[in-house]
C-alpha positions as CSV (number, residue, x, y, z in Angstrom):
1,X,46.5,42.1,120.7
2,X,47.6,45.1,123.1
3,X,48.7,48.5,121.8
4,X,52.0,47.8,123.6
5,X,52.7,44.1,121.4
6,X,51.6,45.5,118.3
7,X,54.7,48.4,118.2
8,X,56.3,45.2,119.2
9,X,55.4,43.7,116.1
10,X,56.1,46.9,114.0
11,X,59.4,47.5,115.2
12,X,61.2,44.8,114.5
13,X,64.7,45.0,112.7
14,X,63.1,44.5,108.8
15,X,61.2,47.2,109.5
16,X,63.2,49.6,111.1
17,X,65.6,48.7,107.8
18,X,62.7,49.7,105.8
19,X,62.1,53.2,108.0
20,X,65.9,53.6,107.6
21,X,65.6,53.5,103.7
22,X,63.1,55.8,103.8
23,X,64.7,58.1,105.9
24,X,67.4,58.5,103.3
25,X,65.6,59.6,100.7
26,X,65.9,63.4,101.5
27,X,69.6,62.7,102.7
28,X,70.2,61.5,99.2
29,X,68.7,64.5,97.9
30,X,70.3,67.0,99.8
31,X,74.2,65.1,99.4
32,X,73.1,64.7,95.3
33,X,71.5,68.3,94.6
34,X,75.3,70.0,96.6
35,X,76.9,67.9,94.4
36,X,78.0,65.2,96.0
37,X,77.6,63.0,93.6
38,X,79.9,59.9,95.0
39,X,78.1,60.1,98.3
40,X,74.9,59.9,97.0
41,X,76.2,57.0,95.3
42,X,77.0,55.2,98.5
43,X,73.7,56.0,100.1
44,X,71.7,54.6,96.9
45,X,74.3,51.7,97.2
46,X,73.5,51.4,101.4
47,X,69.5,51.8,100.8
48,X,69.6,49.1,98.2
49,X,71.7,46.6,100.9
50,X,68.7,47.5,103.6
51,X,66.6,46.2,100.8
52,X,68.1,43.0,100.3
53,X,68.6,42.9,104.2
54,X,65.3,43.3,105.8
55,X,63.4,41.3,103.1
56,X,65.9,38.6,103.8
57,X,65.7,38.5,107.6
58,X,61.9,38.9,107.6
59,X,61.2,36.2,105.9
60,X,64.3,33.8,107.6
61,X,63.2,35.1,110.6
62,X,59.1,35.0,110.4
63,X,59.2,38.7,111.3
64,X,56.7,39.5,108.1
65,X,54.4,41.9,109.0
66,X,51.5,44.2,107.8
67,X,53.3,47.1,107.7
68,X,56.7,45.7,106.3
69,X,54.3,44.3,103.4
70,X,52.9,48.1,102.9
71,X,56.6,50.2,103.6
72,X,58.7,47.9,102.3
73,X,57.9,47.9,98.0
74,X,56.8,52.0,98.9
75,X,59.8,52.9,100.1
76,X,61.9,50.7,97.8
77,X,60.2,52.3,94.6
78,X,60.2,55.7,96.2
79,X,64.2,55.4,96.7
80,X,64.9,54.1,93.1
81,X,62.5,56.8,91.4
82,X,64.0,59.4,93.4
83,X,67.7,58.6,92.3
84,X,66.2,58.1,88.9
85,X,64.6,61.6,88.8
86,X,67.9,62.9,90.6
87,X,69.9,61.5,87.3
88,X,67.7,62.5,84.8
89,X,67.8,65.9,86.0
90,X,71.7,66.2,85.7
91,X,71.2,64.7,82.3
92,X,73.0,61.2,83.7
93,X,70.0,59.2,82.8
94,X,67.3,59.2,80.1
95,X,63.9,61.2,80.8
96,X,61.9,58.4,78.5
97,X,63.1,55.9,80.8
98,X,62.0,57.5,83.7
99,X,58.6,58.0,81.8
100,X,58.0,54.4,81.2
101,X,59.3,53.1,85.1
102,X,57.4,56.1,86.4
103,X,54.1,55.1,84.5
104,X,54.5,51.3,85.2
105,X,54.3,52.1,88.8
106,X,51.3,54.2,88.6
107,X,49.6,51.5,86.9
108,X,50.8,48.7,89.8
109,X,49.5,51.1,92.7
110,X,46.3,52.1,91.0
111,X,45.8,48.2,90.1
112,X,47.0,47.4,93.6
113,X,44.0,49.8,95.0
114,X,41.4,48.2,92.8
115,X,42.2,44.6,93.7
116,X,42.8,45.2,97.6
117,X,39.0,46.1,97.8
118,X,38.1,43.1,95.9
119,X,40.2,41.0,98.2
120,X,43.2,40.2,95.8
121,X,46.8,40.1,96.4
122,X,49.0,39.7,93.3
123,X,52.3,38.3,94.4
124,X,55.3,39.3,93.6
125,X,57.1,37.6,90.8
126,X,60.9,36.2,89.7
127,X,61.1,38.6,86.7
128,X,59.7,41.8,88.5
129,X,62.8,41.1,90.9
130,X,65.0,40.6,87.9
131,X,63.7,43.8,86.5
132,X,64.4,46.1,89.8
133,X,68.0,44.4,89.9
134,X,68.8,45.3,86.9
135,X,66.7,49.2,87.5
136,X,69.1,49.6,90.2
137,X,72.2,48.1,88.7
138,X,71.6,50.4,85.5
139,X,71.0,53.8,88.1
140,X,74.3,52.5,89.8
141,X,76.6,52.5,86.6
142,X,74.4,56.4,85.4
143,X,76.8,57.6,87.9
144,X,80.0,56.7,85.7
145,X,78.1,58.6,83.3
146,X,80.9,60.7,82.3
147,X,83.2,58.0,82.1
148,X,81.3,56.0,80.1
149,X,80.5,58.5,77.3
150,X,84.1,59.3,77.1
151,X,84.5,55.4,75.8
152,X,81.6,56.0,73.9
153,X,79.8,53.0,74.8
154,X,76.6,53.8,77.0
155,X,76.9,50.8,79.0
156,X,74.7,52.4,81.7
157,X,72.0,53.3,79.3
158,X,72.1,49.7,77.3
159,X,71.5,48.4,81.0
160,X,68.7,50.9,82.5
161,X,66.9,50.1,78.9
162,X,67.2,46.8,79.3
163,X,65.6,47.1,82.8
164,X,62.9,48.9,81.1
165,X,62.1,46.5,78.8
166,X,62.1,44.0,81.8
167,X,59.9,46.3,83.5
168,X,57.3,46.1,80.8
169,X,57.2,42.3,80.5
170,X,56.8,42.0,84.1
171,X,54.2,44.5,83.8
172,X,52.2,42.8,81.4
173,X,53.0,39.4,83.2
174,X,51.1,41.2,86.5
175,X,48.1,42.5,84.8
176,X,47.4,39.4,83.0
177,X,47.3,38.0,86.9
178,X,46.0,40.4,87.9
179,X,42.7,40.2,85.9
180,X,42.4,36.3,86.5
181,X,42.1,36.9,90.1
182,X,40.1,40.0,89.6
183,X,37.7,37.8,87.6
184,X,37.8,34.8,90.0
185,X,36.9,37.3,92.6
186,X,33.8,38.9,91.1
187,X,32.8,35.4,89.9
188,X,32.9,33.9,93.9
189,X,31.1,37.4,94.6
190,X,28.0,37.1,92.4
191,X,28.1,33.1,93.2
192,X,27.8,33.9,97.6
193,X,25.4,36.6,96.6
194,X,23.4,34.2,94.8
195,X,23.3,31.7,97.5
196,X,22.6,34.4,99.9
């Protein structure tokens, strides 16, 4: 494939979604950190639409690609940590929480390493999706924070927790995958080795 087909390939409109949503990160920053807290709501709300956008179109569309497969989750959990870290900061959304999210991705990148160079790919599953729906939903209503400790029912903290706890099961539901394809791998490893 030539130079010129595989830009091609990258740019496509999932990707340049994905580039977009990455692009916003430091605008989200610099609107939230002045203040502007209802603008950095709507370009949390407009990154997660670009989300939902270019994964739908890529795969309608067969326009999956390496590099959508790599940006895409990065700069998905790199928006949604940022806004959480954002919150936390103004006291909008609770530090533990952050702690547990923050760790569980850790984990998934550092488990994502291992298994790349022994050939696996965990795919993604329904309750991980479940689990950033309701991450994002949760970071969405921390910005009625206010409003919601004034009724004195922490609706926005009952649903980021409940992410969390969503977030570990799904967590626990990947590394027990995880490690049956890590052992199928090093078992069809030694076995070709063998035969060699």
């Amino acid at each position: 494939m030539t130079q010129e087909k595989k830009n091609e390939k990258i740019l496509n409109v999932p990707n340049t979604l994905t580039m977009i949503r990455a692009l916003l990160i430091p605008v989200y920053w610099a609107v939230f950190m002045q203040g502007h807290h209802t603008w950095a709501l709507v370009i949390f709300i407009v990154a997660s639409l670009t989300d939902l956008a270019d994964g739908y179109i890529a795969r309608k569309y067969d326009l999956i690609t390496d590099f959508g497969k790599l940006m895409d989750p990065f700069a998905d959990k790199l928006m949604v940590l940022s806004v959480m870290l954002s919150l936390a900061l103004e006291g909008m959304a609770p530090w533990p929480a952050l702690a547990i999210i923050l760790l569980k991705e850790l984990l998934m990148v550092l488990g994502g390493i291992i298994l790349y160079n022994k050939g696996v790919v965990v795919y993604a599953i329904w309750i991980g999706k479940i689990a950033q729906a309701t991450t994002v939903a949760g970071l969405i209503l921390c910005f009625f924070h206010e409003q919601f400790m004034q009724l004195g029912v922490p609706v926005h903290w009952i649903v980021l927790w409940c992410a969390v706890a969503l977030t570990l099961t799904a967590l626990v539901i990947y590394g027990r995958s995880a490690i049956q394809k890590y052992k199928a791998a090093s078992a069809e490893q030694t076995e070709n080795k063998t035969e060699e």
